[in-house]
PDB file with one MODEL, atoms N, CA, C and O in Angstrom:
MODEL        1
ATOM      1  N   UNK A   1       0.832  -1.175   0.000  1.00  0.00           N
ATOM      2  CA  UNK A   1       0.000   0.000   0.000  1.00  0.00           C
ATOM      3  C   UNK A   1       0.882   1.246   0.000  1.00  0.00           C
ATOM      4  O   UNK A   1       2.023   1.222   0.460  1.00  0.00           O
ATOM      5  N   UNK A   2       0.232   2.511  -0.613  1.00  0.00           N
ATOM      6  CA  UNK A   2       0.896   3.637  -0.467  1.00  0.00           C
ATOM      7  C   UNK A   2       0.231   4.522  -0.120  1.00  0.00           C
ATOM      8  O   UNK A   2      -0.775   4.880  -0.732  1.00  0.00           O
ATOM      9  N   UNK A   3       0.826   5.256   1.339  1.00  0.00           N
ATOM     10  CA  UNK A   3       0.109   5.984   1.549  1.00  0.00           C
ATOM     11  C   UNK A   3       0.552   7.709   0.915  1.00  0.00           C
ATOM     12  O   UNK A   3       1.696   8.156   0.837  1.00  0.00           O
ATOM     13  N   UNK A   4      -0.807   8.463   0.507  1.00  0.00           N
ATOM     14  CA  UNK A   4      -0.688   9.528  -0.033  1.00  0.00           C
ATOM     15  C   UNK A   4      -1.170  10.491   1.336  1.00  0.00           C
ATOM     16  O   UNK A   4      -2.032  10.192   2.162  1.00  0.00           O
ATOM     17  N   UNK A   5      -0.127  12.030   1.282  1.00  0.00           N
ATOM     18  CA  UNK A   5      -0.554  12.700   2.534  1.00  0.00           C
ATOM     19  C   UNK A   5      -0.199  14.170   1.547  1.00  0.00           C
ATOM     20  O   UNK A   5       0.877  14.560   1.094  1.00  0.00           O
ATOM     21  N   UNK A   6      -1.984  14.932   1.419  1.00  0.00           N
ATOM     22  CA  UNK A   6      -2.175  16.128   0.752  1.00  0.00           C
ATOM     23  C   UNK A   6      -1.996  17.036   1.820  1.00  0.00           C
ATOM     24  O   UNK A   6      -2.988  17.294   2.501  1.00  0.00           O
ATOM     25  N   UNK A   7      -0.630  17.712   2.164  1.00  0.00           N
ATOM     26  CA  UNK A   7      -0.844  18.735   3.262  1.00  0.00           C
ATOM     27  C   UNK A   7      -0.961  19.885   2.721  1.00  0.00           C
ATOM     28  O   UNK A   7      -0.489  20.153   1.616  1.00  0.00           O
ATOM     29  N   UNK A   8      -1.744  20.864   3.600  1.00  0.00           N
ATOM     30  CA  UNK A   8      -1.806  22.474   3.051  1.00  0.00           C
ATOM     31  C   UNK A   8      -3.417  22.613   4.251  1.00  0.00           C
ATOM     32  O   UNK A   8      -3.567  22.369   5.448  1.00  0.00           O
ATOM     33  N   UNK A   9      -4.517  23.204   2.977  1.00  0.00           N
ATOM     34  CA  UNK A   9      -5.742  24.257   4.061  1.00  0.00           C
ATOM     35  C   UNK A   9      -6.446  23.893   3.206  1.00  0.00           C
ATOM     36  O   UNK A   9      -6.255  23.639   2.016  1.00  0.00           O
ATOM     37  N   UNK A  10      -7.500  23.863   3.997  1.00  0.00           N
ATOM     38  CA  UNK A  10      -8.959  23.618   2.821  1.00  0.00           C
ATOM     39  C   UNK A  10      -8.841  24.800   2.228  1.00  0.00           C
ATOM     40  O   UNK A  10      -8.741  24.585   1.020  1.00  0.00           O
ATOM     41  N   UNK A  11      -8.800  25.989   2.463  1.00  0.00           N
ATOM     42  CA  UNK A  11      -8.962  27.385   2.093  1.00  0.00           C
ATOM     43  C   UNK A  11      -7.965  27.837   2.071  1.00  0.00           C
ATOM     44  O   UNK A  11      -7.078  27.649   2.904  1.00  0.00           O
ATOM     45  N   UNK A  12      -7.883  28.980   0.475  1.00  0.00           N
ATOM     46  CA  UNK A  12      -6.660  29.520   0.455  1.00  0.00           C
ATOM     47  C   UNK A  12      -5.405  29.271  -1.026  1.00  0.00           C
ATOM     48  O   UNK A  12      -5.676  28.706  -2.086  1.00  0.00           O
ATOM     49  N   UNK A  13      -4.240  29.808  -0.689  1.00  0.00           N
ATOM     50  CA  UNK A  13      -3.492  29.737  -1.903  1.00  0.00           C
ATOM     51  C   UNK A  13      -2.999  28.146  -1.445  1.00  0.00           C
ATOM     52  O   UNK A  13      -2.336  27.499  -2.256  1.00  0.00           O
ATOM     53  N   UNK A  14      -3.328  27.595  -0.209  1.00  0.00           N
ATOM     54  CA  UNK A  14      -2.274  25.943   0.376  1.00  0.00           C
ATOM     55  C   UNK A  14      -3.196  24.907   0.332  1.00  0.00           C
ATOM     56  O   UNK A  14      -3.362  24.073   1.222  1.00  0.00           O
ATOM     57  N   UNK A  15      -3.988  25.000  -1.070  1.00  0.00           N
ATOM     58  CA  UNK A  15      -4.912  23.880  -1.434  1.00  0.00           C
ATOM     59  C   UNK A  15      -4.673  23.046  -2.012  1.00  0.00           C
ATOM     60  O   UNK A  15      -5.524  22.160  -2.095  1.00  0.00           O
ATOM     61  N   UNK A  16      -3.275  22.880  -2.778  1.00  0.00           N
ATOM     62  CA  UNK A  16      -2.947  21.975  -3.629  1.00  0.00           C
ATOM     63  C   UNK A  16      -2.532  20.592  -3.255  1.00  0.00           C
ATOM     64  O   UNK A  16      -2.479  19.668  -4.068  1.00  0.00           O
ATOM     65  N   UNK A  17      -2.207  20.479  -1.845  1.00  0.00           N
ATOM     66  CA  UNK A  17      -2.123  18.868  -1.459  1.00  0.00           C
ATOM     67  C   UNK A  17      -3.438  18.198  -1.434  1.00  0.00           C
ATOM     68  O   UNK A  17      -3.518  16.997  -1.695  1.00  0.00           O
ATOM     69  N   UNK A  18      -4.676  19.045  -1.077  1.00  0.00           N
ATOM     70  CA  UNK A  18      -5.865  18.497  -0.770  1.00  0.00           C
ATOM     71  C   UNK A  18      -6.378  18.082  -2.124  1.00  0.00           C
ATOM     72  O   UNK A  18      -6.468  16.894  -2.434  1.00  0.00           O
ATOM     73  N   UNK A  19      -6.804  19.337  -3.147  1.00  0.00           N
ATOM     74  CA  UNK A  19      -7.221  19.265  -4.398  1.00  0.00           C
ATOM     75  C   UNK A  19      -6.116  17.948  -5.537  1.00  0.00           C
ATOM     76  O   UNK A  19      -6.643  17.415  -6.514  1.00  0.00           O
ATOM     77  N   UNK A  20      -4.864  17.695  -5.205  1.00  0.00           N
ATOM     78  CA  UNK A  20      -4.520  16.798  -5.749  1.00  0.00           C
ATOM     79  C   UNK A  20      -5.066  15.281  -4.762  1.00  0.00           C
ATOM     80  O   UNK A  20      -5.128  14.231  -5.402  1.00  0.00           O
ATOM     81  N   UNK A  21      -5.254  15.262  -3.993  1.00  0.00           N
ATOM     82  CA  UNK A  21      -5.956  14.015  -3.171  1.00  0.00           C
ATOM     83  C   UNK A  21      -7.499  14.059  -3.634  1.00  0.00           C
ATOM     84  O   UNK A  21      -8.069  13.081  -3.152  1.00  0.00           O
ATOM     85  N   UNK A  22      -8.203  14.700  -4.253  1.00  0.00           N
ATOM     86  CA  UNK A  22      -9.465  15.111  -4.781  1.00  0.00           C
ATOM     87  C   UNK A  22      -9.204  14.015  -5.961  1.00  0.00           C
ATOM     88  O   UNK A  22      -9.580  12.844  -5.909  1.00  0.00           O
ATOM     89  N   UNK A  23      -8.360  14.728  -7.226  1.00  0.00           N
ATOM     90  CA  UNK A  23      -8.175  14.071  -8.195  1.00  0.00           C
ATOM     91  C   UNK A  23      -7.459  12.324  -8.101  1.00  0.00           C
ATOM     92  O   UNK A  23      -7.481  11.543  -9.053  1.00  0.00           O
ATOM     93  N   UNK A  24      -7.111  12.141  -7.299  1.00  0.00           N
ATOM     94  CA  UNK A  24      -6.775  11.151  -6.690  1.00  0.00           C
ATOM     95  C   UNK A  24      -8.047   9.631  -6.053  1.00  0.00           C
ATOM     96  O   UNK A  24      -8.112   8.403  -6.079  1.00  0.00           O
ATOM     97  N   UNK A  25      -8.738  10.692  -5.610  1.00  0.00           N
ATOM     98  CA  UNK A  25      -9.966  10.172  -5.346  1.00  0.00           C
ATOM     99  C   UNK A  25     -10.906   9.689  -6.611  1.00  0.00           C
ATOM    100  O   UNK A  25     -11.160   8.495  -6.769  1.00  0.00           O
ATOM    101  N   UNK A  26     -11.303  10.506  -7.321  1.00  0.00           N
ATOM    102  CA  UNK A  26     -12.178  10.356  -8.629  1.00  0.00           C
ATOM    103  C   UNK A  26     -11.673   9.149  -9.582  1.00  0.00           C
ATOM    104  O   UNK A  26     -12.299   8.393 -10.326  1.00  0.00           O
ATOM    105  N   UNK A  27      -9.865   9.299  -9.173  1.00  0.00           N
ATOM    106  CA  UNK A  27      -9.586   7.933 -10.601  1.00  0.00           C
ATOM    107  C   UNK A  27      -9.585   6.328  -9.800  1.00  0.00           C
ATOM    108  O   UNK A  27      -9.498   5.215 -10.320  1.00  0.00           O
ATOM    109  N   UNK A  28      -9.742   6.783  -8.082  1.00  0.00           N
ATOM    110  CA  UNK A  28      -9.799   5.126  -7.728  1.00  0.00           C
ATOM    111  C   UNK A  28      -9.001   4.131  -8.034  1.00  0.00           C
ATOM    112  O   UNK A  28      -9.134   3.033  -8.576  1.00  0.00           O
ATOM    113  N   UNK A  29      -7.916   4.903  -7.455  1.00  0.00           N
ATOM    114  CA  UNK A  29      -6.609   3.956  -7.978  1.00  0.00           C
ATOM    115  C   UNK A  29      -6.240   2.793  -6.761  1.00  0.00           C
ATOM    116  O   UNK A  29      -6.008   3.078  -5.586  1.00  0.00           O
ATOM    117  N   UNK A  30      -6.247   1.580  -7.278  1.00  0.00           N
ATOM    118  CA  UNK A  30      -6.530   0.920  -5.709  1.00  0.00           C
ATOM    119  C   UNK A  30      -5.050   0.746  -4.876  1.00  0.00           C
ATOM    120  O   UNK A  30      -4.078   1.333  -5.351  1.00  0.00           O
ATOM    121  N   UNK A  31      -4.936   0.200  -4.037  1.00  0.00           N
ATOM    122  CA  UNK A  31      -4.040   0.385  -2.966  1.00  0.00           C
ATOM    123  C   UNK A  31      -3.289   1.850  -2.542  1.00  0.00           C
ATOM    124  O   UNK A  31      -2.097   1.994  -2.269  1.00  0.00           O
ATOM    125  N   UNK A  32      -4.430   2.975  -2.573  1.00  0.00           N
ATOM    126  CA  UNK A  32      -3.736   4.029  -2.401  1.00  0.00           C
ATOM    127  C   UNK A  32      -4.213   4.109  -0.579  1.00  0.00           C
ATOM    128  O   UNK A  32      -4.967   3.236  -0.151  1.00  0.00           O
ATOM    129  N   UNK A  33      -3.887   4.802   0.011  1.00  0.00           N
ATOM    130  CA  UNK A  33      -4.281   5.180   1.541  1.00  0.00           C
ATOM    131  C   UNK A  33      -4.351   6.991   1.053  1.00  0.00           C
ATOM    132  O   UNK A  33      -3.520   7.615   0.393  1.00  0.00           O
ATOM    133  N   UNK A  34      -5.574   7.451   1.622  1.00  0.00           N
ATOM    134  CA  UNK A  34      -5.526   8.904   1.015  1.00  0.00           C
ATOM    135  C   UNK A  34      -5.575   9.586   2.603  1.00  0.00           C
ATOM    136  O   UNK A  34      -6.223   8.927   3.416  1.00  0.00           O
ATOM    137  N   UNK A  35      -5.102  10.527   2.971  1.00  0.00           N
ATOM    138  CA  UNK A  35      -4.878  11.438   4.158  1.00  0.00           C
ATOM    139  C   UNK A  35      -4.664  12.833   3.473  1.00  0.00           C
ATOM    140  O   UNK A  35      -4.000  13.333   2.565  1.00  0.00           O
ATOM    141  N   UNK A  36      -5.740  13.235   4.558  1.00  0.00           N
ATOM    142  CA  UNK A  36      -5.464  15.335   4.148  1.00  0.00           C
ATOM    143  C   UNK A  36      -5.333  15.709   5.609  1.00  0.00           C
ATOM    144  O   UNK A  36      -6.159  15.571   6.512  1.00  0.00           O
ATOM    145  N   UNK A  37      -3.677  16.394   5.652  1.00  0.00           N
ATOM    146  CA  UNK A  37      -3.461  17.364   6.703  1.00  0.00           C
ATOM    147  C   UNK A  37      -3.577  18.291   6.566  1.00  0.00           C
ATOM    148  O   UNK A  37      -3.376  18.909   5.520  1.00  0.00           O
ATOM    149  N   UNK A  38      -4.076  18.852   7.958  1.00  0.00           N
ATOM    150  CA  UNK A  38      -3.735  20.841   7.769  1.00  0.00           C
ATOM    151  C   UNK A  38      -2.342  21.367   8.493  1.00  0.00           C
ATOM    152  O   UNK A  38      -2.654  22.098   9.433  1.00  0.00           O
ATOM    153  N   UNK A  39      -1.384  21.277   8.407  1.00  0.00           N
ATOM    154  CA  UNK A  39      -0.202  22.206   8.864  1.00  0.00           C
ATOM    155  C   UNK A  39      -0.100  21.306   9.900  1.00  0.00           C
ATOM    156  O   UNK A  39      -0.642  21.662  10.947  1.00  0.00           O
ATOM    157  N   UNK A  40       0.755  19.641   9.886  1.00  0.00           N
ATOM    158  CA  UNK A  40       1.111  18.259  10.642  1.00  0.00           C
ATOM    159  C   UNK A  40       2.069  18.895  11.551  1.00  0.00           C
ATOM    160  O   UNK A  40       2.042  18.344  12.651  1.00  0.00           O
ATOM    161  N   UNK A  41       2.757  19.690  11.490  1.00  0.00           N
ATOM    162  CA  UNK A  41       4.187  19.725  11.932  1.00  0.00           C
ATOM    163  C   UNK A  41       4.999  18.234  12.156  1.00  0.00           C
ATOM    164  O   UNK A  41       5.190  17.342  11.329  1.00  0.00           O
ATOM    165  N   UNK A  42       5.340  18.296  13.370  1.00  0.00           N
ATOM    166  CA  UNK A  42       6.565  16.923  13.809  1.00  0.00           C
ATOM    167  C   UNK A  42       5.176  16.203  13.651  1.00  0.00           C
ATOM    168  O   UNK A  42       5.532  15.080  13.296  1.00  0.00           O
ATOM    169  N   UNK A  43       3.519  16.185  13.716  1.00  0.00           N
ATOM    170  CA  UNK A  43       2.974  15.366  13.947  1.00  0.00           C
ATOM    171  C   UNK A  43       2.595  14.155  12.883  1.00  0.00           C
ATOM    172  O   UNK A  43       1.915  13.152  13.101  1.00  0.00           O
ATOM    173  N   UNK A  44       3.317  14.608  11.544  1.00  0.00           N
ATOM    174  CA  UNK A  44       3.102  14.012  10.534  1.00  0.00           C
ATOM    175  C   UNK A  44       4.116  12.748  10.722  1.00  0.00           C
ATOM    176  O   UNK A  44       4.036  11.707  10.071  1.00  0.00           O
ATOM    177  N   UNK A  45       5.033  13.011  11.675  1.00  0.00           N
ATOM    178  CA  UNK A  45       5.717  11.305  11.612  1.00  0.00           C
ATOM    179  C   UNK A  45       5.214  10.081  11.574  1.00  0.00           C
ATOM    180  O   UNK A  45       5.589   9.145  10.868  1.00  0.00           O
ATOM    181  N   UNK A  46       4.030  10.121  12.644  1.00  0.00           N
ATOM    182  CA  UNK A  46       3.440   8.862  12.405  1.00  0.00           C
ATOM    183  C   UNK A  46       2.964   8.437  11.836  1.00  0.00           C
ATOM    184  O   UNK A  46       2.557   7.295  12.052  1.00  0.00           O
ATOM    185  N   UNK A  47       2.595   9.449  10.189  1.00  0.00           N
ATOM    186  CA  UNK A  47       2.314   9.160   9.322  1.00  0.00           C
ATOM    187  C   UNK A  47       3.185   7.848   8.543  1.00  0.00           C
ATOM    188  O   UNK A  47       2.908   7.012   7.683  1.00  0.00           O
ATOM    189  N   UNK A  48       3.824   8.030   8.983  1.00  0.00           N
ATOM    190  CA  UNK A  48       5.193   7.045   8.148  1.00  0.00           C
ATOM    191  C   UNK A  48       5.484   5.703   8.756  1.00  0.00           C
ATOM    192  O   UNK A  48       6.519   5.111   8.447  1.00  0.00           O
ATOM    193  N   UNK A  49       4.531   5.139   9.695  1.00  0.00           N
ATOM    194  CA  UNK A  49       4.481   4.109  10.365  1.00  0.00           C
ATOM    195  C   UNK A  49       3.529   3.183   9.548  1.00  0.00           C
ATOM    196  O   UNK A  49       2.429   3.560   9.144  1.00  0.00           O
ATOM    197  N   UNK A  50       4.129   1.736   9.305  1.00  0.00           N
ATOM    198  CA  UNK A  50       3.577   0.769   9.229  1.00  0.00           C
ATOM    199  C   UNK A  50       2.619   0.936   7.779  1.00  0.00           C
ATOM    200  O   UNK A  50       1.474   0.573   7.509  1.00  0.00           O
ATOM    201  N   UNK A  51       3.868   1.800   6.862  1.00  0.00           N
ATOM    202  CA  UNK A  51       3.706   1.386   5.445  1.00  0.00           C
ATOM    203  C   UNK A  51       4.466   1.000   4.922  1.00  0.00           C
ATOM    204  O   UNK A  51       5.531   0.793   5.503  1.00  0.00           O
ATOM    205  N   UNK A  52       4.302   0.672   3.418  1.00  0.00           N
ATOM    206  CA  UNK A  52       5.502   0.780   2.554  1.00  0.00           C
ATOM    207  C   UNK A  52       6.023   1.817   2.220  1.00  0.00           C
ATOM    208  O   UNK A  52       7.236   2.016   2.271  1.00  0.00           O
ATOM    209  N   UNK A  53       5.291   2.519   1.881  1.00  0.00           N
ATOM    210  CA  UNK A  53       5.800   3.953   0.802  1.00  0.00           C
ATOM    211  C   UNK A  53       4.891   5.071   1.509  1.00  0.00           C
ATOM    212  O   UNK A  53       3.806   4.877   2.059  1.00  0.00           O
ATOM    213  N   UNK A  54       5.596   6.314   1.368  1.00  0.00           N
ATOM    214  CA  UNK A  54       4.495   7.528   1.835  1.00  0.00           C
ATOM    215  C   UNK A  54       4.280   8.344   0.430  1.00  0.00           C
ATOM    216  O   UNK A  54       5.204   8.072  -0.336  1.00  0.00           O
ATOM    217  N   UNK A  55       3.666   8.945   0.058  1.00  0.00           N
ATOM    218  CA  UNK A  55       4.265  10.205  -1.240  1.00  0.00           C
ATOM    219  C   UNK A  55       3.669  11.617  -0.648  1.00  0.00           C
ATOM    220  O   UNK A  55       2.488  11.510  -0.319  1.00  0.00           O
ATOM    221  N   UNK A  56       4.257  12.949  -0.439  1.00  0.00           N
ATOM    222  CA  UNK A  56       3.747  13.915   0.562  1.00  0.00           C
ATOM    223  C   UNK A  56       3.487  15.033  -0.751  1.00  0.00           C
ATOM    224  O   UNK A  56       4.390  15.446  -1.479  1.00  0.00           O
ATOM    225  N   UNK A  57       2.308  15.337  -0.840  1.00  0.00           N
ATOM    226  CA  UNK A  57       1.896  16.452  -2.048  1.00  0.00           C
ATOM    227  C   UNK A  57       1.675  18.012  -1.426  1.00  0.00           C
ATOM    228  O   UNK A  57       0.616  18.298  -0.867  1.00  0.00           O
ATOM    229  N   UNK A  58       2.724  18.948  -1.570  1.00  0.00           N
ATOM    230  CA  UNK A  58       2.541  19.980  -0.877  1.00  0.00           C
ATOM    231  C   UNK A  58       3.133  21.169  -1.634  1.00  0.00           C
ATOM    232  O   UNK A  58       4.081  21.059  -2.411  1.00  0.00           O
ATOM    233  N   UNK A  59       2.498  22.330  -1.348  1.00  0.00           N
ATOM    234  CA  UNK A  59       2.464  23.289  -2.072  1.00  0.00           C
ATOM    235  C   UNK A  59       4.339  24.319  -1.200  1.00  0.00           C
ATOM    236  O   UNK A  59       4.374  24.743  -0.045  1.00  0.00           O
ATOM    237  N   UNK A  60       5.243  24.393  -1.968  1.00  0.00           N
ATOM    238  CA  UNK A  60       5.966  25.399  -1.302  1.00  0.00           C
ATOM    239  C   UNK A  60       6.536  26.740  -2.259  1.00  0.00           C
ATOM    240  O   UNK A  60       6.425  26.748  -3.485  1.00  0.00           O
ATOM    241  N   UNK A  61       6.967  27.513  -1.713  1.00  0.00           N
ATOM    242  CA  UNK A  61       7.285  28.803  -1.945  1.00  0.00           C
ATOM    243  C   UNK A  61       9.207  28.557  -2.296  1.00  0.00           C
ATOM    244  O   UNK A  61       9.889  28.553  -1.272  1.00  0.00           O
ATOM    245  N   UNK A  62       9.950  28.377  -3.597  1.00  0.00           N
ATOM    246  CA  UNK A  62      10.969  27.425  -3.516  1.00  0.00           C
ATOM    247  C   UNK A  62      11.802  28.162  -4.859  1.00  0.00           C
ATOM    248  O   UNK A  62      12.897  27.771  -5.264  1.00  0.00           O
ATOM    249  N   UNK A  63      11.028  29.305  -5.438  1.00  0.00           N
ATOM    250  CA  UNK A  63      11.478  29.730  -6.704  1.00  0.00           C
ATOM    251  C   UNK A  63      11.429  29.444  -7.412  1.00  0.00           C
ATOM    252  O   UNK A  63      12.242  29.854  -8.240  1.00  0.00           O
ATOM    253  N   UNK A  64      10.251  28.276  -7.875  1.00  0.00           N
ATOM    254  CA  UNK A  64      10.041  27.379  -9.019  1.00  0.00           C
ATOM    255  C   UNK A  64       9.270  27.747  -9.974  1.00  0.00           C
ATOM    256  O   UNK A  64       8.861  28.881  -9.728  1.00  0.00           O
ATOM    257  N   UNK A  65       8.902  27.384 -10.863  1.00  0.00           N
ATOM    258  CA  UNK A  65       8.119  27.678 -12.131  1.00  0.00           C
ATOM    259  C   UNK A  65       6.266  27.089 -11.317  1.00  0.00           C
ATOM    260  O   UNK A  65       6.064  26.120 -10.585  1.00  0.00           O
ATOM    261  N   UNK A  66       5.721  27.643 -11.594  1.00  0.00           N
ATOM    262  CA  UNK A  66       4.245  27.020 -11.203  1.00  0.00           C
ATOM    263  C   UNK A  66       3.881  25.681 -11.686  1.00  0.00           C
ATOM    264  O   UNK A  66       3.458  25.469 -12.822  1.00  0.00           O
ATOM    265  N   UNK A  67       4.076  24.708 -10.708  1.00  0.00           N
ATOM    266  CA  UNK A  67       3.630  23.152 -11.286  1.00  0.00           C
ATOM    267  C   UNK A  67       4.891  22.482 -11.377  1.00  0.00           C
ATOM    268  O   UNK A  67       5.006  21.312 -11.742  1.00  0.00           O
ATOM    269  N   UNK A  68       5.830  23.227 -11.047  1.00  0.00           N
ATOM    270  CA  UNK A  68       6.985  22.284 -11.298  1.00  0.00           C
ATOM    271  C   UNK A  68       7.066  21.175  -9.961  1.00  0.00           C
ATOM    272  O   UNK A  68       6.676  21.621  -8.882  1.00  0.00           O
ATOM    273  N   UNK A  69       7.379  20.271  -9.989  1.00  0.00           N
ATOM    274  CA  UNK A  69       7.354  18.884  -9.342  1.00  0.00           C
ATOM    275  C   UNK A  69       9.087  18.847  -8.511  1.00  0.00           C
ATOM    276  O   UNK A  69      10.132  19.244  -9.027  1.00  0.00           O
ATOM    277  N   UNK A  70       8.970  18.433  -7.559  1.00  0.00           N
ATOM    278  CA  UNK A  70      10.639  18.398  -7.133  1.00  0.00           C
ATOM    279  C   UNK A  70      10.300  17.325  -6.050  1.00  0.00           C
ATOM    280  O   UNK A  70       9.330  17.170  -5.308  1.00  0.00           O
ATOM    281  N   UNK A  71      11.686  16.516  -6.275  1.00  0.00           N
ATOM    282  CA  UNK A  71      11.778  15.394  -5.663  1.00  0.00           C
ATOM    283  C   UNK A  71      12.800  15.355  -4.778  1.00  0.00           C
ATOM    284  O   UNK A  71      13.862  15.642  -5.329  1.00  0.00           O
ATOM    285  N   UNK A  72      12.933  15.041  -3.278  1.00  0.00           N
ATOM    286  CA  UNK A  72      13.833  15.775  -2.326  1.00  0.00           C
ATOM    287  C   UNK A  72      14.429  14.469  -2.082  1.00  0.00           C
ATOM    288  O   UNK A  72      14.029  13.326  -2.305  1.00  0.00           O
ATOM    289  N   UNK A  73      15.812  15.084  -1.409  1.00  0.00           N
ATOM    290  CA  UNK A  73      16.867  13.963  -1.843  1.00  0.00           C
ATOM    291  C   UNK A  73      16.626  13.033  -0.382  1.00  0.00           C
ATOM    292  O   UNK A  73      16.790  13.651   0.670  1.00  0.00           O
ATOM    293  N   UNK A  74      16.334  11.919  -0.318  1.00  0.00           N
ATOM    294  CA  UNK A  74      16.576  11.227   1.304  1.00  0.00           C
ATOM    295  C   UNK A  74      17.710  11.234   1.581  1.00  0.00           C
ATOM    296  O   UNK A  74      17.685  10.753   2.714  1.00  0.00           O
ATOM    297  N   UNK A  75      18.782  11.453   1.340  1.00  0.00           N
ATOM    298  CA  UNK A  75      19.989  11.538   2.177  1.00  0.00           C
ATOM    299  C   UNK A  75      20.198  12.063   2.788  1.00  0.00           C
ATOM    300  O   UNK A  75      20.836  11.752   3.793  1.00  0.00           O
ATOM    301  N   UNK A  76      19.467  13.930   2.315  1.00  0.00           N
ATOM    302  CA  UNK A  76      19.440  15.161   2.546  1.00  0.00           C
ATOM    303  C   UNK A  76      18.537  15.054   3.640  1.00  0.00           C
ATOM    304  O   UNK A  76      19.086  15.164   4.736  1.00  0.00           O
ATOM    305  N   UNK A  77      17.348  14.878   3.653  1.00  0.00           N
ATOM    306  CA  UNK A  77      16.076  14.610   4.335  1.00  0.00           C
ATOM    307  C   UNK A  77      16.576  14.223   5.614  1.00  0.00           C
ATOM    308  O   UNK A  77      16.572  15.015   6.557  1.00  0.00           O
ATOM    309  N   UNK A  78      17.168  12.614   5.745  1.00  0.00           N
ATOM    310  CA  UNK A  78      17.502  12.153   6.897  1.00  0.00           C
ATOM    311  C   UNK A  78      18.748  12.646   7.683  1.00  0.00           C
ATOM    312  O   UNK A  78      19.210  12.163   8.717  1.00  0.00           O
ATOM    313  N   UNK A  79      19.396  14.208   6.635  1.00  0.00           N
ATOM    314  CA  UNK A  79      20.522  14.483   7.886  1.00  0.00           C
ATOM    315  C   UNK A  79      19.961  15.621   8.438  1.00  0.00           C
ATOM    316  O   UNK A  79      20.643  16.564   8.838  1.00  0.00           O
ATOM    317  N   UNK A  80      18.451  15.571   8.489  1.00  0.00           N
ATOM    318  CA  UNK A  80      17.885  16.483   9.343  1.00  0.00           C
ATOM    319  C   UNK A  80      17.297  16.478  10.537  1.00  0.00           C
ATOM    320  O   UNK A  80      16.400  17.307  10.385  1.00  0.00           O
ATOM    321  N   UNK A  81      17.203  15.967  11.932  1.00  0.00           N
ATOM    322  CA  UNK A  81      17.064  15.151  12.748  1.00  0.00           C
ATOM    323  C   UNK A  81      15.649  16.360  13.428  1.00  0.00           C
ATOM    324  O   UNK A  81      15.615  17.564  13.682  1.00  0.00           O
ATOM    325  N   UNK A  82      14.751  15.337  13.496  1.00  0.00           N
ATOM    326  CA  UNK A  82      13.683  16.026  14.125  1.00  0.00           C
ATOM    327  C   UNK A  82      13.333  16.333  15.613  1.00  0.00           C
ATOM    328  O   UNK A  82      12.316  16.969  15.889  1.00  0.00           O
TER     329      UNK A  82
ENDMDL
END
């Protein structure tokens, strides 16, 4: 299973984790796990318990082109200690 986690706001410019868990929903793709946070902080860890895979869809402010997709490095990730 994979779980998907749309973070951002129901309301607002930080809708895009939710609204992509929307479209997510409609195509019924099976073995997905769907979760919408509002602003997890550290609380989103336990998100990451007792799956295989997580994929985290979230809107950031990063200097990017609108829609551009970026994939963050786990090496990088895990030398960040929470």
């Amino acid at each position: 299973m994979i779980r998907v986690i749309g973070i951002g706001s129901p309301l607002g410019a930080d809708q895009l984790g939710w609204l992509a868990l929307e479209a997510l929903e409609e195509a019924a793709i099976p073995d997905l796990e769907l979760i919408r946070l509002d602003r997890p902080g550290s609380g989103l860890l336990r998100y990451f318990e007792d799956v295989e895979r997580v994929l985290l869809i979230d809107a950031v402010v990063a200097g990017s082109e609108p829609g551009e997709v970026k994939l963050l490095n786990p090496v990088i990730c895990h030398s960040h200690p929470v």
